[in-house]
C-alpha positions, -999 to +999 in steps of 0.1 A: +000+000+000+023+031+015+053+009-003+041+012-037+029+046-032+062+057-021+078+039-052+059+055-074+068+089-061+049+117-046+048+147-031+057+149+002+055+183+021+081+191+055+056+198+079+056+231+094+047+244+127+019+264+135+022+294+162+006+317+180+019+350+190+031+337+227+053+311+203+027+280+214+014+254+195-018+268+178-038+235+169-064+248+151-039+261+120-016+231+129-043+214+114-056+234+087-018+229+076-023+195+071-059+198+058-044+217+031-014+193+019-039+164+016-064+188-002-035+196-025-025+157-036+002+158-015+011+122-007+023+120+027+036+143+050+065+146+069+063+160+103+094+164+133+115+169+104+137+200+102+108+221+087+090+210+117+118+231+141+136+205+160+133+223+190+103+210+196+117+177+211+135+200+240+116+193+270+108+228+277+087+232+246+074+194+244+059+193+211+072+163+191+045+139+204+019+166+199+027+175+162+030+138+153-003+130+168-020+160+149-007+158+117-011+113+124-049+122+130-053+142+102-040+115+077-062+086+089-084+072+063-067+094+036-047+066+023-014+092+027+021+080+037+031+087+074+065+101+077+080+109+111+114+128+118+138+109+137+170+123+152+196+121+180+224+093+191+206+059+192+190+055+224+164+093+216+161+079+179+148+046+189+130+067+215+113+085+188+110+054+164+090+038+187+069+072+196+060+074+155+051+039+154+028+036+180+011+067+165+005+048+139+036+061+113+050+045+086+083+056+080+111+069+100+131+097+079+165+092+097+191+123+103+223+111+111+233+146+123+239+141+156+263+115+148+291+140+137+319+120+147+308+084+146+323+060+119+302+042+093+301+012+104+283+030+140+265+046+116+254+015+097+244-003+134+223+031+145+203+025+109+199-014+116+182-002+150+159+022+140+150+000+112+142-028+133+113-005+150+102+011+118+115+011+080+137+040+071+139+068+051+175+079+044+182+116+052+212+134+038+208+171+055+229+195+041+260+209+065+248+243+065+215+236+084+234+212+109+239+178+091+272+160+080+292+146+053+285+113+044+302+097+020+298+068-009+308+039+018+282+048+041+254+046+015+270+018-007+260-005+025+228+018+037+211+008+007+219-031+018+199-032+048+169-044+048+149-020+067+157+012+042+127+017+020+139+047+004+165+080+009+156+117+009+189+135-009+191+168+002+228+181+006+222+208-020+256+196-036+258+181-065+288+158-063+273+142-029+239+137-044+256+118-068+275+099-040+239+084-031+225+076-066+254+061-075+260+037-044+220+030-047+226+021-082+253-003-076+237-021-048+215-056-047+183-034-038+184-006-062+147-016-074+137-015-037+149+018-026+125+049-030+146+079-043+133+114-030+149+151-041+156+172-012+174+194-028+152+220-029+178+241-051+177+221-079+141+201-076+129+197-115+164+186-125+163+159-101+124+146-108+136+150-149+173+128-149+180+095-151+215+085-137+232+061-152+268+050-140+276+024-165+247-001-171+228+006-145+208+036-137+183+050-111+155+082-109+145+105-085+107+093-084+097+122-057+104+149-036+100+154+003+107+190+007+102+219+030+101+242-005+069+218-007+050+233+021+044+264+006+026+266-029+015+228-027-008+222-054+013+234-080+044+212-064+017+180-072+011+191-107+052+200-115+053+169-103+030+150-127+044+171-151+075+157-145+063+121-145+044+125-176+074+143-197+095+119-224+120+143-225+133+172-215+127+203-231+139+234-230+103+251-214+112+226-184+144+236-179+138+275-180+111+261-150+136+248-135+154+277-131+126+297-121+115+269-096+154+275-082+147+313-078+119+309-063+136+289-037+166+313-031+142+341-016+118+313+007+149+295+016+172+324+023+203+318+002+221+351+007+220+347+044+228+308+049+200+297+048+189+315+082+151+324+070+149+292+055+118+279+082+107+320+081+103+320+047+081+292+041+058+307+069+059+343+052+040+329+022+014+305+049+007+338+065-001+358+034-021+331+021-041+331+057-032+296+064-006+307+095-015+335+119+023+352+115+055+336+107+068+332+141+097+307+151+102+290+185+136+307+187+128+347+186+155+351+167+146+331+134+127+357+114+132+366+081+165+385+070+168+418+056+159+421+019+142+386+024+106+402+022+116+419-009+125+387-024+095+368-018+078+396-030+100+392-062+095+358-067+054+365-065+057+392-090+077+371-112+063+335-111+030+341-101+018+302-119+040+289-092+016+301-061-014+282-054-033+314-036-064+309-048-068+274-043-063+284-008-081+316-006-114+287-020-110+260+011-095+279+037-126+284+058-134+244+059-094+237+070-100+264+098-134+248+111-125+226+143 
């Protein structure tokens, strides 16, 4: 069911989280969030993933269990793949594993970024863990918003164990992207293994090339992305698009580009990345699906010149925003 779904490839938004003013969990847009993704196509969601904050698993704010039950309720009966963040050295991850599957999740999306100076093969033991609780999602997080180098060895035997069911690539590089396809492609369970883009930098090129290292070759079949949160609906159609296209054209690479701009202002790019979460909340709270763009930490916000970016990007691509779809159902996602 989820399996096939996942290997056909979907979209997959990184949940966000819903504030009020006092910077506590408002529940009532928490799940109009989610409301809205499945209205949208999406095909799953991802929730206590980076998009998510991962603040909320500090005790003081205590919101990982909440968000996942939410956004778990939300889901039922929609026939839409459960995706849970799962972080920290072993003993929090399995922890959390557990949490997510007794919520009724399907997959674990795995961050090895706590790990920063563990080897690969205690890497490869922490995956065999977690995978014995719940099947895993790979998760290559790029450095500059706290995740590590990981390199061909580690996912050359990642892709053997049994437990993976798929890998989100999202180091925003290039030459370790192709570290992961190429390892997936040379191991006994490349047909097996889901491939998602997280690189939300270069999204269409990754859903349109196939990557072939000598006689064998793999695709990116989806994307699980936090540039997917915002501006759904037309993320599920690019994506059909994409799916549908027997080659590629020169109209879907000028997209591509354009999809890339569009991501530079939400995600920040001339600041590190620092209004990366802020962004994606700017364009919720125009559309009326947030209440403001407020972070846990009071000091993620939007940078300066960001706002003038995003208000670039909506000037220029305006087919890429999915406004009115909202602006139509937003009064039944608000309703209790």
């Amino acid at each position: 069911m989820w399996r096939e779904k996942l290997q056909q490839g979907v979209v997959i938004p990184a949940h966000p989280l819903a504030l009020t003013a006092e910077r506590k969990l408002d529940e009532r847009r928490q799940r109009a969030l989610s409301r809205y993704y499945l209205a949208a196509g999406a095909g799953g969601l991802a929730v206590g993933v980076h998009t998510t904050q991962f603040a909320i698993r500090e005790p003081r704010i205590g919101l990982y269990e909440p968000v996942l039950r939410i956004a778990a309720e939300e889901m039922r009966g929609k026939n839409a793949i459960k995706v849970a963040g799962v972080v920290g050295l072993t003993s929090q991850a399995v922890k959390e594993a557990v949490l997510a599957r007794d919520l009724g999740y399907d997959i674990a999306l795995l961050s090895m970024a706590a790990l920063k100076e563990a080897t690969v093969p205690m890497m490869i033991d922490h995956v065999r863990t977690v995978a014995s609780i719940l099947p895993v999602l790979g998760f290559y997080l790029q450095p500059a918003v706290g995740g590590r180098l990981l390199p061909y060895e580690f996912w050359r035997q990642f892709a053997e164990i049994e437990g993976v069911v798929g890998i989100k690539i999202s180091p925003f590089n290039r030459y370790q992207t192709l570290d992961v396809l190429r390892a997936v492609a040379e191991s006994s369970r490349r047909d097996e293994i889901a491939l998602y883009t997280g690189n939300d930098d270069t999204i269409v090129t990754d859903l349109l090339t196939e990557f072939k290292f000598g006689d064998k070759s793999v695709r990116i079949k989806g994307g699980l992305l936090g540039h997917w949160a915002a501006w759904t609906k037309r993320a599920v159609e690019l994506l059909e698009r994409c799916h549908r296209a027997d080659a590629v054209t020169a109209q879907m690479l000028t997209l591509a580009a354009q999809v890339t701009d569009t991501n530079a202002a939400l995600f920040d790019v001339a600041n590190n990345f620092h209004g990366c979460i802020a962004g994606i909340h700017e364009v919720l709270r125009r559309q009326g699906l947030l209440e403001g763009r407020w972070c846990l930490d009071p000091n993620e916000d939007l940078s300066p010149g960001q706002m003038q970016e995003i208000d670039r990007v909506y000037r220029l691509y305006p087919y890429l925003t999915d406004d009115g779809f909202v602006r139509e159902n937003l009064d039944n996602w608000l309703k209790q």
